[in-house]
C-alpha positions in Angstrom: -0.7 -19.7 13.3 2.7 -21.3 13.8 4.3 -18.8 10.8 4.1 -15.1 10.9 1.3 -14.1 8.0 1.5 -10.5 6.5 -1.4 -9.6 3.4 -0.4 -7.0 0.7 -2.6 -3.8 0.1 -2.5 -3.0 -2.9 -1.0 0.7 -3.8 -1.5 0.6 -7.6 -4.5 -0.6 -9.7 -4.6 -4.2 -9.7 -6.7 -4.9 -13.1 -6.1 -8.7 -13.4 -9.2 -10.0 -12.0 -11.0 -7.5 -10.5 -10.9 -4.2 -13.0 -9.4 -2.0 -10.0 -8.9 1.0 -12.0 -8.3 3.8 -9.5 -6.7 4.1 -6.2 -9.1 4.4 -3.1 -8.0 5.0 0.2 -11.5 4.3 1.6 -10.9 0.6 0.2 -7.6 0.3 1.3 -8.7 1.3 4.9 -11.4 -1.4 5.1 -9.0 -3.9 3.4 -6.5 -3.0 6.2 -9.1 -3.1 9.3 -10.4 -6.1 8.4 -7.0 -8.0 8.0 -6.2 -7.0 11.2 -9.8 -8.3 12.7 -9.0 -11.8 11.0 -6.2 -12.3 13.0 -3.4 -12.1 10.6 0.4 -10.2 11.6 1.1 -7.4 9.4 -0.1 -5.5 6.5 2.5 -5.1 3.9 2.6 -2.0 1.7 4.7 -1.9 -2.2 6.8 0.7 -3.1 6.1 2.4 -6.3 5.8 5.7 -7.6 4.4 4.5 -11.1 3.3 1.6 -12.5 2.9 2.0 -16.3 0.1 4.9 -16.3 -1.9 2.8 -13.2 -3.1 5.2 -10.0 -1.0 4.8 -7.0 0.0 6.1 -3.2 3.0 6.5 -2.0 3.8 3.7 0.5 5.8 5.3 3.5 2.5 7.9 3.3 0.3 5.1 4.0 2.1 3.1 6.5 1.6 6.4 9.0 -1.7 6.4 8.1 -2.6 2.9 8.8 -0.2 3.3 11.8 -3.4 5.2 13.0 -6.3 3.3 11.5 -4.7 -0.3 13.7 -4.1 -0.7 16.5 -1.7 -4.4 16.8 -0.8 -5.7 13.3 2.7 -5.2 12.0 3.3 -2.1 9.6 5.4 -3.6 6.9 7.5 -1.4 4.0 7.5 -4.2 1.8 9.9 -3.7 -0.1 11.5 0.1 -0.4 13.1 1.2 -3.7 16.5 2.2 -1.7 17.4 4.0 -4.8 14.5 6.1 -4.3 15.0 7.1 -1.0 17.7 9.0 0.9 19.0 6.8 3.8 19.9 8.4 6.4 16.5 10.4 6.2 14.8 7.1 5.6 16.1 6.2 9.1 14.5 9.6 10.4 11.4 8.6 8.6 11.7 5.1 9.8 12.3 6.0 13.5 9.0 8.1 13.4 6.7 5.4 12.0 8.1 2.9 14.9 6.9 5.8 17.2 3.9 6.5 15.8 2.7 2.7 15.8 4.0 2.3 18.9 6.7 -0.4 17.9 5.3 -2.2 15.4 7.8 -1.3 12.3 9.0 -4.1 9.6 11.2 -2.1 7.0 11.4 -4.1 4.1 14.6 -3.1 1.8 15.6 -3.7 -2.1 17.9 -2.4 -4.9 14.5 -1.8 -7.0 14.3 -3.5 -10.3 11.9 -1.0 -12.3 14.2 1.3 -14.2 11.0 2.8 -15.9 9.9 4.1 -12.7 13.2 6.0 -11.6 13.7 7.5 -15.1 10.2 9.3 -15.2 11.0 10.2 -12.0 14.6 11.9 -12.3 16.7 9.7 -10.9 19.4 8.3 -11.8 19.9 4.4 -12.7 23.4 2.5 -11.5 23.8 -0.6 -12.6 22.8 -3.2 -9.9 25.9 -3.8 -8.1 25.9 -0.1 -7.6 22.3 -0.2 -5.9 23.4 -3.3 -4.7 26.5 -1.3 -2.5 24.2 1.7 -2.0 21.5 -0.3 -0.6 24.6 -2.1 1.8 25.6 1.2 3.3 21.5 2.5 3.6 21.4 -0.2 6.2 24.8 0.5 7.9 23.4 3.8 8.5 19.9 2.7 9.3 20.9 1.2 12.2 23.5 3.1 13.3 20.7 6.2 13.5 18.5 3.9 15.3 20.9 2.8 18.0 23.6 5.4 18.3 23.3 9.2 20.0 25.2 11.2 17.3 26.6 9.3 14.1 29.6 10.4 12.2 30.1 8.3 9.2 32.4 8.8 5.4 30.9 6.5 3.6 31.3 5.8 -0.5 27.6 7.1 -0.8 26.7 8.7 2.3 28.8 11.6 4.9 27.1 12.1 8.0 28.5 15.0 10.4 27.0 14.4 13.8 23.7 13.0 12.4 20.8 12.9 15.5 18.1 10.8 15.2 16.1 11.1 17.9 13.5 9.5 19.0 15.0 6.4 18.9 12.5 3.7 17.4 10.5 1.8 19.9 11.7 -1.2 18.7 14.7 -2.6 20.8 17.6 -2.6 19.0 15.6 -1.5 16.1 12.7 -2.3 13.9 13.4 -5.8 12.0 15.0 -5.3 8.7 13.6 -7.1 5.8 16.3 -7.4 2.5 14.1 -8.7 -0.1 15.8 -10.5 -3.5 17.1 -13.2 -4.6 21.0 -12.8 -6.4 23.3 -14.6 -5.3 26.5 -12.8 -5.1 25.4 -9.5 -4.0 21.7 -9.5 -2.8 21.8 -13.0 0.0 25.5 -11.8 0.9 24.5 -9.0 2.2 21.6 -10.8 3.5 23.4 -12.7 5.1 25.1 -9.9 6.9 22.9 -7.4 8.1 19.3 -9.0 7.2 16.7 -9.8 10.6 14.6 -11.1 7.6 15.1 -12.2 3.8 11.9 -12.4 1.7 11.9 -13.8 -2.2 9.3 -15.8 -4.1 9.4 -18.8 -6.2 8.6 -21.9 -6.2 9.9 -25.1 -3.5 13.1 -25.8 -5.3 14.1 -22.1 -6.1 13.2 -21.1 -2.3 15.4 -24.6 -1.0 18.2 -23.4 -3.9 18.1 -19.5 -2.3 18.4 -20.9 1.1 21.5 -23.1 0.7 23.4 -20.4 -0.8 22.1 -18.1 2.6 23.3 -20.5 4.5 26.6 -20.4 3.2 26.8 -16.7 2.7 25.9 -16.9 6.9 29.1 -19.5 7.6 30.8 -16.7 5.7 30.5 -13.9 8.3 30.0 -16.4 11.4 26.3 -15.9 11.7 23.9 -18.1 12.7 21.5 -19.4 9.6 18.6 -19.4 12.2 19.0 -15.9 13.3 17.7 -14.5 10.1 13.7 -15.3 9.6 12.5 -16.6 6.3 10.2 -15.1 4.1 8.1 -16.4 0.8 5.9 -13.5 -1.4 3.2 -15.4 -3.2 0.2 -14.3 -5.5 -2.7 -16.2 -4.8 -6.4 -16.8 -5.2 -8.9 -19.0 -3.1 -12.4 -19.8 -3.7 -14.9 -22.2 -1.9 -14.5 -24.7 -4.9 -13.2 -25.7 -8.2 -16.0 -24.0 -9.6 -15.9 -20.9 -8.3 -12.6 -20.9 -9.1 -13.4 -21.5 -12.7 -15.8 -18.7 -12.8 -13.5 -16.2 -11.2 -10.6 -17.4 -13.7 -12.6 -16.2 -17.0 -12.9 -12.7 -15.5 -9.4 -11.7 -15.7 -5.9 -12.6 -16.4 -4.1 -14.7 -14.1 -0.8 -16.1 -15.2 0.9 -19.1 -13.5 3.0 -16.8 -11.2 -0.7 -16.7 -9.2 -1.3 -19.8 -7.0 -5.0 -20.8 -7.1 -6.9 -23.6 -5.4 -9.8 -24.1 -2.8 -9.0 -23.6 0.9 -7.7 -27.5 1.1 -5.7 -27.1 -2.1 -4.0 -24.1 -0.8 -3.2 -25.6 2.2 -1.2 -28.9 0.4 0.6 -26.3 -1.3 1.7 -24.0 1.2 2.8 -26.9 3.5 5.8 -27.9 2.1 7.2 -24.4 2.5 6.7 -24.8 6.4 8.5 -28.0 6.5 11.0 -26.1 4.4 11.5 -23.9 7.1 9.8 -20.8 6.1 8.8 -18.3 8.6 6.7 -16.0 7.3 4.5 -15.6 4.6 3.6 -12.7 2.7 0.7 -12.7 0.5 -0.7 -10.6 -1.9 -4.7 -11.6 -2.8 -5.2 -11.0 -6.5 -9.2 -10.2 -6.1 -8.3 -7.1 -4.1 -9.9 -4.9 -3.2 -12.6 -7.7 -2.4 -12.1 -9.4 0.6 -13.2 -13.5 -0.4 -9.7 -14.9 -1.0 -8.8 -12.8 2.5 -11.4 -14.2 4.6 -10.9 -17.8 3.3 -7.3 -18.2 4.2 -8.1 -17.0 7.7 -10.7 -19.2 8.3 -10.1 -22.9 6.6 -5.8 -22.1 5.8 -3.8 -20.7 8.4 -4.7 -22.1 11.4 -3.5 -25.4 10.0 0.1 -24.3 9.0 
């Protein structure tokens, strides 16, 4: 595979196709060992404590437990809620994943976007600047955990007084950072600063659009466009043929955010993100927990991108 390929696991009940209606961690283990046997990078796990009334597991729970269950694909936090989570403990919590998979940590990072969620939860809701900022400083002091012996820091949303976070992650300086979204002004600028990868979704013109205005965010801080890796989220569905595709289609409800085609059809349409100069793809298989559309783009996709 010439790009880096991570596949979702699904934390909440994914209804649309396949009437998952409860959580089952002996599903999600089988889903996870048999992405790694076909060869693909990482696993990716959501963040969300709720979704509507759907079953779900907490994600940063399951990334130590699949730290266990593999033994060489990525463990990817795709994408934290920072307003959900502490930040200087999620660099403690962070640290002890990288040690516990032996150095194999992607932290994925966002503002969230499901106010819902942190209501009926109890926390409170800034308005996206604000988590915007917040989210800024979490990975300031994310990194200076992971790289410094004792950190002081008087920050606007975080005071640290001789902070230790020991062990030190694996990783060397630190596990990669993922900053997922796609605004403009606040999310790719800070992208742009402090990112090791930036992840959004869309189609080839809004992923070109995002880009350009990366790359200028980059010239911005004197940083090197290539240094950050690219990163495209997609839904998607394969089945041997039109057919079968047809068949799976009147089962559930698949809107046009989900890409669907046979293995070659996939392939035509993944392309031109390549050439585009995507790095990594992350892909989330709508007929979880079955493993079909899994199996299909290992075999007859990805070796040809």
């Amino acid at each position: 595979m010439s790009v880096e390929i991570a596949v979702n696991i699904s934390t909440d009940t994914n209804p649309a196709l396949s009437g998952y209606s409860e959580v089952k961690w002996a599903d999600q283990c089988n889903f996870a060992t048999k992405i790694e046997s076909q060869g693909f990078d990482g696993i990716a796990i959501p963040d969300h404590l709720m979704i509507g009334d759907e079953h779900s597991l907490e994600c940063i729970s399951l990334s130590a437990a699949f730290a266990q269950l593999t033994d060489e694909i990525d463990i990817y936090l795709n994408t934290i809620n920072n307003n959900l989570r502490h930040g200087p403990l999620l660099a403690k919590t962070a640290s002890s994943i990288d040690n516990i998979s032996g150095g194999r940590l992607k932290l994925g990072i966002g503002a969230g976007w499901y106010e819902a969620e942190a209501n009926a939860y109890g926390y409170n809701w800034p308005d996206a600047p604000e988590r915007l900022y917040k989210m800024e400083e979490s990975i300031i002091v994310l990194k200076k955990l992971w790289t410094e012996d004792s950190v002081d820091f008087d920050g606007e949303f975080y005071n640290l007084d001789g902070a230790v976070c020991k062990p030190h992650p694996i990783q060397n300086p630190h596990p990669p950072v993922m900053i997922g979204g796609g605004g403009e002004e606040f999310t790719l600028r800070i992208a742009a600063k402090h990112a090791d990868i930036w992840n959004y979704y869309g189609d080839l013109e809004t992923i070109d659009s995002k880009m350009k205005i990366l790359s200028k965010h980059c010239d911005t801080y004197d940083r090197s466009f290539e240094d950050i890796k690219k990163s495209w989220f997609c839904r998607c569905l394969i089945g041997e043929s039109r057919e079968k595709l047809e068949e799976m289609k009147k089962n559930g409800n698949i809107d046009d955010s989900v890409i669907v085609g046979t293995p070659s059809e996939i392939l035509e349409k993944f392309k031109p993100y390549t050439q585009l100069g995507i790095d990594e793809f992350v892909l989330d298989f709508i007929d979880y927990p079955n493993k079909r559309s899994a199996e299909l783009f290992a075999r007859e996709v990805a070796p040809y991108l």
